[in-house]
N, C-alpha and C positions, 0 to 999 in steps of 0.2 A: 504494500500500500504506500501511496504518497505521503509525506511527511508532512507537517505545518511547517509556516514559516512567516518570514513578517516584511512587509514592505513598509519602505522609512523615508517619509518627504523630509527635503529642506530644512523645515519648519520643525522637524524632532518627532511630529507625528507619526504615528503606528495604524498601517492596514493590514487586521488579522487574515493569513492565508490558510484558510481548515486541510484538513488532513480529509483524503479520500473518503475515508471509513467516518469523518464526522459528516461532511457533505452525504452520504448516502442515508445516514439516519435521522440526520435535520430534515431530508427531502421525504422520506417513508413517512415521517411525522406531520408534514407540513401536506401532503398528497392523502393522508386519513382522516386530518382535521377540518371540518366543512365550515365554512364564515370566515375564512381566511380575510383580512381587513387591505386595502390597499397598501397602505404603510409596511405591513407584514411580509406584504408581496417585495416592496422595492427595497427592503433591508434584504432579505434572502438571495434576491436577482443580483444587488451590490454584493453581497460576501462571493457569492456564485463567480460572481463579473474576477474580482483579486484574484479567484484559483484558477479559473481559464487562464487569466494575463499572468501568473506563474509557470503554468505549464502546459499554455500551448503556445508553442515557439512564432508560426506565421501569424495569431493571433493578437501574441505581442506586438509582433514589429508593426500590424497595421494599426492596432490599435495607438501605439507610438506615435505614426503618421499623421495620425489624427489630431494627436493632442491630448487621446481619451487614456488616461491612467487611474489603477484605483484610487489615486490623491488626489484626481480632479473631479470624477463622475460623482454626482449626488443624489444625478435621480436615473432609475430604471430607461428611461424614454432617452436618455443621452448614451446608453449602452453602446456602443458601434456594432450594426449588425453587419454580418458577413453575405456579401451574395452567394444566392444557393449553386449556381454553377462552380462556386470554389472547389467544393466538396468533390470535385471529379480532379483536380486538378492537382492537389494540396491535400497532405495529411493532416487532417486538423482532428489532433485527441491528445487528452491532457498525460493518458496512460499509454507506453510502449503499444503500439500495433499488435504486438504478438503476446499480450499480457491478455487482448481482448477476446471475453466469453462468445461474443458473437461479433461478427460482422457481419452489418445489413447494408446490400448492395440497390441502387437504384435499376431500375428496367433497363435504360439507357436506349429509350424509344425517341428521347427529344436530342437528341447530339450524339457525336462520338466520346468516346469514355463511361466511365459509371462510378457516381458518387457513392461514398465510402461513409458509413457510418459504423464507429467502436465504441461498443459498450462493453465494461470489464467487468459489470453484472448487469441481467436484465432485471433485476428484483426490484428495480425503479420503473425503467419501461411497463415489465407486466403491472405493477401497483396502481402507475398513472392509464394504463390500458382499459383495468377491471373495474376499479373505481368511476371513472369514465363512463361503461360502457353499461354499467349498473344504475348508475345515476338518470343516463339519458337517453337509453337502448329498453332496458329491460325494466325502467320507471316501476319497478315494487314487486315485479314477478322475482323467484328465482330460477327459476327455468323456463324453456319452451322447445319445441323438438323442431330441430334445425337441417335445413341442406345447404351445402356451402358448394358456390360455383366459382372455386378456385383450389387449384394441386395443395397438398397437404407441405408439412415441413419437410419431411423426406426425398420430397422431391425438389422444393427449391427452397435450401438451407439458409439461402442468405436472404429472402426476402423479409421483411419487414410487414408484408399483410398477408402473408403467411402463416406467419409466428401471430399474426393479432389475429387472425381467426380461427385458429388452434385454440387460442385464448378462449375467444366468446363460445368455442364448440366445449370445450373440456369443464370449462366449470358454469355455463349457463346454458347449454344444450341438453336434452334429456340422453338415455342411452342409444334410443334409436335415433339418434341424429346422427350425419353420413354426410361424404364428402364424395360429389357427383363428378369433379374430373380427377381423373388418372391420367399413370403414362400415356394411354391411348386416347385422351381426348374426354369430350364430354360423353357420360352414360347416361344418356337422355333415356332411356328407357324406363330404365331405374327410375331417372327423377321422374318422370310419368307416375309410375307407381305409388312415390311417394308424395307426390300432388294428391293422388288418389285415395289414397288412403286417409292424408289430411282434410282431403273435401268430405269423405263419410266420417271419419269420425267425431267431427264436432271439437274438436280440440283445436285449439289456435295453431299457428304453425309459422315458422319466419323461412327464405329464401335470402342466403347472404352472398356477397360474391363482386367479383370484380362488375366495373358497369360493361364495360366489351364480352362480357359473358352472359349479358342477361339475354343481349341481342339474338346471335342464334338461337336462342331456346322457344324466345315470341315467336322471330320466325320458323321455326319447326312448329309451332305451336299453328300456327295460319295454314301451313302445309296440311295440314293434317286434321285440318277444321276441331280443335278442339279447344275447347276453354274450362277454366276452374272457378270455382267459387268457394275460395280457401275460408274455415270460419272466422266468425268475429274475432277481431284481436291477434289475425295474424298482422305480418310485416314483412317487406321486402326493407332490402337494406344493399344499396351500392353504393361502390368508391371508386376513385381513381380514372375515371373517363373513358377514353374509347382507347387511347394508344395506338390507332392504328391496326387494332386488330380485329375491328369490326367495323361496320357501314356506321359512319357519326349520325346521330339524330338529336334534332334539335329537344332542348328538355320538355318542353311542354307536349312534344308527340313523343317524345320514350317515358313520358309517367303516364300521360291515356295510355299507352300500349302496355306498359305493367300492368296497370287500373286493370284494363279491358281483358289480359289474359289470364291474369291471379284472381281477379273479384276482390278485390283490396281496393276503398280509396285509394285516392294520393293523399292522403294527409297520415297514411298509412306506407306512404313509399319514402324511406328513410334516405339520405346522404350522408358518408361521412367522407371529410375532408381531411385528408394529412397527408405527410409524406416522409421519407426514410430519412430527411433532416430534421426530424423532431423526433420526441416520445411524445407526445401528447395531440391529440386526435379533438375536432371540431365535427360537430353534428348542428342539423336543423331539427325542425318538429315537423316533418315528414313537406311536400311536393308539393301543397293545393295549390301554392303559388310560386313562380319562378321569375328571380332566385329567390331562395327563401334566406333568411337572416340565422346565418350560421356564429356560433358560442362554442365557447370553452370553459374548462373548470379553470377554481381557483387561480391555479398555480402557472397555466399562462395568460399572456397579454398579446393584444392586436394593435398594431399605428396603418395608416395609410399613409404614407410617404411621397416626396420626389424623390425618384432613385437617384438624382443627378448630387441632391443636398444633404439625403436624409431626414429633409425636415419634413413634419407631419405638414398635410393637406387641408386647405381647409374645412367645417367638417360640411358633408354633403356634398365635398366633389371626390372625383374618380382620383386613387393614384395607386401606387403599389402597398403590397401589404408586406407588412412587418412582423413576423410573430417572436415573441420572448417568451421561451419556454425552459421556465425552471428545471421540468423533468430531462433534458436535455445539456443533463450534470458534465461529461466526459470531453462533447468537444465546443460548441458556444450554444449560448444560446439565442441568440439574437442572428434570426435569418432573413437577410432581404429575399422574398421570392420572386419568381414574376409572372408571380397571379396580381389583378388587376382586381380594386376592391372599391367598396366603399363604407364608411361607416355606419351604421344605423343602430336604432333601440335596441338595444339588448346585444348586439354584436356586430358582424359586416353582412353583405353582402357581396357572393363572389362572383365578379362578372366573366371570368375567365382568362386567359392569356393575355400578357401586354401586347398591346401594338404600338406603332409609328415612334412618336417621340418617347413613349416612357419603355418602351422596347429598348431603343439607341439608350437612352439616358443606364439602363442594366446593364447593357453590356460595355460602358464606361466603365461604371461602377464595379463590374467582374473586373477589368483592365487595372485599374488604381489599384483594388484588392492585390490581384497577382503581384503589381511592379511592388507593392508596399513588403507583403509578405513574406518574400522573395528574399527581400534586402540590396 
């Protein structure tokens, strides 16, 4: 484990730097405790902010670049976040690469290379996963009998929604809940079956899985003239977009087409937003309307930004999203993405990929990163 240690302004002042093992049980404590206060939040992200800027080397140096040191930063929202394209380019982890329990790899559907994410335990991930997912998936049940339309962890070790719906299968799926692709592909048969069986027995039932997976299934499902009317209290539940590995549909005809071939509302067709540069996962309350205004717990934060400045937007206009995610202990936590946002009640709304100018303005902002990091 990491050692503590102390960083010393000028001025004789002391910024405590926690040790690995305190950092992962401040965070298990702070990710179980619900009412977390603002204040609570921006003390935790600053102690967080000093261990990163100890030990992660290209972290440093940009944060240098900037200006931003733990002697200066005050408040959470001054953090320097990192553009998400780094993470392909740059080893960013505060622990040896090879000390790491897992490494979660991105698809590497949007560019060449594939970003790198080291956790040297996921006992944080899975905490801020469960927690999460209990909170604002499974709102008071403890189970419900699940089919998941994406390969298990055996098959793809380093993915990251993977391992997160391994999660929601293992400890809030019943026993017959099943996982419909294999090596061979989707066993749509099977999920037939188990539509079927959901549709007679009266018992709720959820459908979870990448969103490029649900596509063929509708359409087999039209092929084949066949429709379900899953019971009250089921839920579908996708993530992560098309990728390219299915026909793109705009949202409001891919939640009728769920709607239309589950017998599910849409306020009943869940989103969840994340990605392999965070531990901590954004949900809505289900598709009536699109976008709908997507949240997170506690323990992260959202800004809408210029990528060019960093600085927040102001509020009710479009700019990039910013997230600061506590659970996201090992390499920073402050990610510039470039998903394209906006702020609203209760959370953002995400409108999708940057274009034109806040596009260019990213990929500056990846540029400055590199030449900063680099040294």
């Amino acid at each position: 484990m990491i050692s503590a240690a102390m960083a010393v302004a000028r001025d004789g002042r002391e910024v405590a730097v926690m040790s690995q093992t305190e950092i992962i049980g401040i965070l298990l404590d702070f990710i179980g405790r619900p009412g977390a206060t603002d204040a609570e939040f921006e003390a935790l992200a600053l102690r967080l902010f000093a261990y990163q800027f100890a030990h992660n080397a290209p972290y440093r140096r940009f944060a240098q670049q900037r200006g931003r040191t733990p002697l200066t930063v005050r408040r959470w929202r001054d953090i320097p976040a990192v553009p998400i394209k780094a993470f392909k380019d740059l080893t960013l982890s505060c622990c040896p690469p090879d000390d790491a329990e897992r490494v979660f790899m991105t698809s590497g559907t949007t560019g060449s290379g594939r970003g790198r994410s080291y956790h040297p335990t996921l006992a944080v991930y899975d905490a801020s996963m469960l927690t999460g997912f209990a909170a604002r998936i499974m709102r008071g049940r403890d189970t419900i009998r699940m089919g998941i339309l994406f390969p298990d962890e055996a098959a793809l070790p380093n993915s990251s929604l993977a391992h997160y719906l391994a999660l929601a299968k293992d400890r809030f799926g019943t026993e017959d809940s099943a996982v419909f692709v294999g090596p061979g592909g989707l066993d749509l048969d099977a999920l037939l079956t188990f539509l079927a069986e959901a549709e007679t027995s009266g018992e709720p039932a959820a459908l979870l899985g990448a969103t490029y997976a649900f596509v063929p299934v509708m359409d087999a499902l039209t092929e084949r003239g066949r429709r379900f009317a899953l019971p009250a209290g089921s839920f579908l539940f996708d993530t992560g977009g098309f990728k390219g590995q299915s026909r793109e549909i705009e949202p409001d005809a891919f939640y009728d087409g769920l709607s239309d071939a589950f017998g599910v509302p849409r306020e009943a067709c869940l989103n969840m937003y994340g990605m392999t540069e965070l531990s901590t996962q954004f949900y809505d309350d289900g598709n009536a309307v699109c976008p709908p205004v997507k949240s997170g717990p506690h323990w992260i934060r959202s800004r809408v930004v210029d990528p060019l400045t960093g600085v927040d937007v102001p509020e009710g206009e479009t700019g990039v999203l910013v997230h600061h995610d506590l659970a996201h202990f090992n390499s920073v936590s402050a990610i510039l993405t470039e998903d394209a946002g906006v702020i609203a009640p209760g959370g953002f709304r995400l409108l999708g990929r940057v274009e034109g100018s806040a596009s260019r303005g990213c990929s500056v902002a990846v540029a400055e990163f590199l030449a900063a990091a680099q040294g």
